[in-house]
Every structure is written in C-alpha cells, then in structure tokens.
Steps between C-alpha positions, in 0.01 A plus 500: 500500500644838419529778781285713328221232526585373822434852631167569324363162648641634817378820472100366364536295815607723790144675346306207476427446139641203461199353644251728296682341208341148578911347521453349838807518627745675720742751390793247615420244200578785244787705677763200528851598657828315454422262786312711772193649508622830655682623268701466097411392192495161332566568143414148359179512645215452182379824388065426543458676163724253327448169686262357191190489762179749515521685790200592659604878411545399148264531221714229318796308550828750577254805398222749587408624837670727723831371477632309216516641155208590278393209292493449125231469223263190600645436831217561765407786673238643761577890444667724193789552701625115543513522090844633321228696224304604795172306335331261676260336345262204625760403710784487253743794404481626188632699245179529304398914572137420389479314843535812722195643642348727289837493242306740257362887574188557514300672192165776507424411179137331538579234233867476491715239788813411555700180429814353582709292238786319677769623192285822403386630838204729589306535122185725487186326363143500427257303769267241263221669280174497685638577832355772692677825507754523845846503537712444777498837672210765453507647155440878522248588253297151632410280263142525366256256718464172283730520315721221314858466354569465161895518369560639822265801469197588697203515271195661645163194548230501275137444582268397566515237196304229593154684415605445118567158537218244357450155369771559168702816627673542829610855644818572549794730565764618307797559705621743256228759451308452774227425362184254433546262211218242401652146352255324327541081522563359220221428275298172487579428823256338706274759772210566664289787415426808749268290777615208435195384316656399140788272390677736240839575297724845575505711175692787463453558921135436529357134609251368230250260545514226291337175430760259369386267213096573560288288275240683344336216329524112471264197332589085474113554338384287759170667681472900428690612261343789354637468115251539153621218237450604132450171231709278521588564843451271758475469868479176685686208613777395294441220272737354278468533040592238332579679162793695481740405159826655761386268778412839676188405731280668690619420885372236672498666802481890614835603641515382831497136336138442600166469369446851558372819275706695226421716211536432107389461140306223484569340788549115410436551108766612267416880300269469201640557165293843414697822622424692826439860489637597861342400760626566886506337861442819725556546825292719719572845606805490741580731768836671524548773784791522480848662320779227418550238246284224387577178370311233362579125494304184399526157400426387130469205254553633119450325175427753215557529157735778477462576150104557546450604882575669759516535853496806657469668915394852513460742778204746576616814671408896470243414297643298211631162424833394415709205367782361748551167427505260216539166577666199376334305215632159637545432901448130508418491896407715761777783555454844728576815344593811683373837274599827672283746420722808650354780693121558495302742657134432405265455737348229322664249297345212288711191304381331182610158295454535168510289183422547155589313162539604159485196336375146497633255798562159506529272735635708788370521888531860578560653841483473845538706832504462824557669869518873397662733760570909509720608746636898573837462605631734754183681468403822717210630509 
C-alpha cells in the first residue's frame, strides 16, 4: 500500500467513513506497518485497487468509487464520476454522449425537437406530421389551439369538416390551406343512401339507389303469360314434328326438359309451303321505371329457310317499333341468347317475334321460344 493511501484510509477512518462506506473493517487491515501496528510502512503490502477483487468501494474490479481510478468504457458503474468519460449509463460507462441526460438543448420551436446522433451529435428536426403543435419550452407567439405539424411547421386547424361528410364524400382538412376539402369515394362503390333506407352505388359523391339486375318481365308460357300470337304462332305444350328435311324438329320438350309450355310456329307440324306475310308473337305492355340498361335473353329452336324467311325481335319504345335482333336460320336444339338492348328510358316497353316469308317453303319446322326474361341492369330509378 502506498503512504499516500495508507493515510487517506487513515484519515476516512479517524472520521468514521470507513464504516459509511459499507467496508466493514477496521482501519488496521488497510494501514499495514513493517511489522507493528504502531507505526511504518509495509511497502509489499497489495495495493486494494489492484488486488484483481471488487471491493465493496468499487464499481468494478480495480476501478470506480472513491478511491481507485475511474473506470473505462463498459466496465460498471453506479455514478458519472466512477466512469473515465464521465457517462454512466444503465450501469455501464460509456462513451456514447447521446446517453447523458438530456445530451441535446432544448428547442421553442412548436414543431421542431432535438436529436442526438452518436457520430453527428445534437441535429435539429421536425416532430412527425400530425402531431399537435408544442415544443419543448413555451414558444412565444403560442401556437394556435389545435393545431398540427406538418414539415415541421405549425399549420393553423380547419373545421368543422365533418358536417360535409356523407355516404360518397368525407370532409376533410387540408393541412396546407386550412381549409375544408370534400373527397368524393370512388365511384361504383357500394353505399347506403341518406337514412339508410336504399342499397345504392356512389357516383360522382352522391349515393344512388340502385336495383342491381331487376327483372322487368319473364314467361316459361306456363299459366299467365299475357302474349297475342299472330298465324302461325303457337302457344302450348311442346310437341314434337316429324317433318323437317334438316332433321330440325320442333322440341320435344319446353326448356326445362319437361312436358311443359313454349311458344312457336306450328307447334308439332312443320310450316306450310304458301308464304307468310308477317305475322308476330307480342308480348304485353311492360313496365320500366326506371333509367339503366336493358337486356333481353331467351331460349330458341330455329329451322328456317334462309333464302325465303326470316326471323326477326323488335322492340316497342317512345312510341315506335324497332328491329334488334335477327336470328339464326338453323339452331338445331335449344340454345339461350343474350340481346342487349342498351339504355332505355320508356316507361313502357313491349317485345315482338316476328316471321315472314317471301317465298314457297318446304319441308322445314320453323321456330320455337321459350322462358323470355327483361332485366335493367344497374338500374336507378
């Protein structure tokens, strides 16, 4: 032990410290003599701070606390002061300066803050957008009340801007300007209308009702079915001919594959051989409230001279007829065809089949129809 040592320990004992210092032991075990205890030194007496052993002074081994030298990085430490870089940090020193309390000044700015880079230092930067206004210390003119952080600047709040919200727009704020702005939702999507009555589709920021795929008319001719048949047309069950030269009969069955009704020229016969002037299978009068496309499908059984008929669908609406369809002279067995008709806005609509000949047949069983069906898609009214 060194004299220098042996007289602090001496001199922390004759006050009493040792014993505040938790080392629980007398001032004779650290102040050795050369072989008494009343006096000299004993030079090769271990030095405590280099004895490889953690005192109970020491924050590690040989280092920290009162006595022995300050520590280095990573060795461990109770107070700044036990550390050679004078940073203590979760009970290690360290040499990191981001680990001192508070390393960084504080800023006024009401959406600026301080950060501390271990290589860089202290660097000045915005808090994260949407943050309310406040910065570390009082800013002096205050920030306005409600307001939010954008690039690190204090934008003024907007608002109210939920009144203009709806069930295709929301209300919001612009940051920026300060201001209102309405977004629409995009369009087609799915909403409820004002209420919450009606199922409808956002257009352009306003919730439409609409009635997906309504059908505005359908017949299988079985019970009411509300259509006039012109010679040769038929309506009844189906019944098979046994005349056609293209092996082209009338069906055996309606469409369903049963015994049931359908609608056609001569239903079981084949066509005379004396031309038709044009005669028509009409339906009746068919509502239509409402704006939207319309589209027509059916199921049909064709043999026709192409030469000398033909076989025509027309559509009554605004007051006049016209042609949209001609069908196929040959269709050998029942096959469903989809006609869209595009937009109509008639009140009132009305569908016709129509055949006519210009010349003599032979041998041929004409045409049949079955399970008619209108339907508006994406319709409003």
């Amino acid at each position: 032990m060194t004299p220098r040592l042996g007289h602090l320990l001496a001199l922390l004992g004759g006050l009493g410290l040792l014993g505040g210092l938790g080392l629980g032991c007398s001032i004779s075990e650290y102040f050795v003599t050369g072989g008494s205890p009343t006096g000299g030194t004993d030079t090769d007496a271990p030095d405590p701070c280099l004895n490889g052993v953690q005192e109970p002074w020491e924050s590690d081994v040989d280092c920290g606390g009162p006595i022995c030298e300050p520590c280095g990085v990573d060795f461990g430490c109770k107070v700044d002061s036990d550390c050679e870089t004078a940073i203590c940090a979760q009970g290690a020193c360290s040499d990191d300066p981001c680990e001192l309390p508070n390393p960084c000044p504080l800023v006024t700015a009401p959406c600026l803050t301080m950060s501390c880079d271990p290589e860089l230092g202290c660097l000045l930067g915005p808090v994260p957008d949407g943050d309310p206004c406040g910065g570390d210390l009082p800013a002096e003119p205050p920030p306005p009340a409600g307001g939010l952080c954008l690039d690190g600047l204090c934008l003024a709040p907007c608002g109210p801007c939920e009144p203009l919200s709806g069930p295709c727009r929301e209300g919001v704020c612009d940051p920026l300007s300060s201001e209102c702005l309405v977004l629409w939702t995009e369009d087609n999507t799915p909403c409820v209308t004002e209420g919450g009555v009606d199922q409808g589709l956002c257009v352009q920021g306003i919730c439409e009702s609409v009635i997906e795929d309504s059908v505005l008319f359908f017949t299988g001719f079985d019970g009411e079915h509300g259509f006039d048949a012109d010679e040769p047309w038929q309506i009844g069950d189906a019944l098979p001919s046994l005349c056609s030269a293209q092996a082209i009969e009338d069906p055996p069955a309606d469409v369903d594959m049963e015994s049931g009704a359908l609608a056609g020229l001569l239903i079981g016969e084949c066509l005379p051989a004396t031309p038709f002037a044009k005669s028509c299978l009409t339906s009746p009068l068919i509502e239509h409230p409402f704006s939207g496309t319309v589209d027509l499908s059916y199921w049909e059984v064709v043999d026709l001279p192409q030469e000398v008929a033909r076989g025509t669908i027309e559509l009554f609406a605004d007051g006049q007829w016209s042609e949209v369809h001609e069908t196929s002279p040959v269709i050998p067995e029942w096959t469903e065809q989809l006609i869209p008709l595009g937009p109509v806005e008639s009140p009132q609509i009305q569908l016709r089949f129509c055949f006519e000949t210009s010349g003599e047949l032979d041998s041929y069983s004409g045409w049949s129809v079955d399970n008619i069906e209108l339907t508006c898609n994406d319709c409003a009214p």
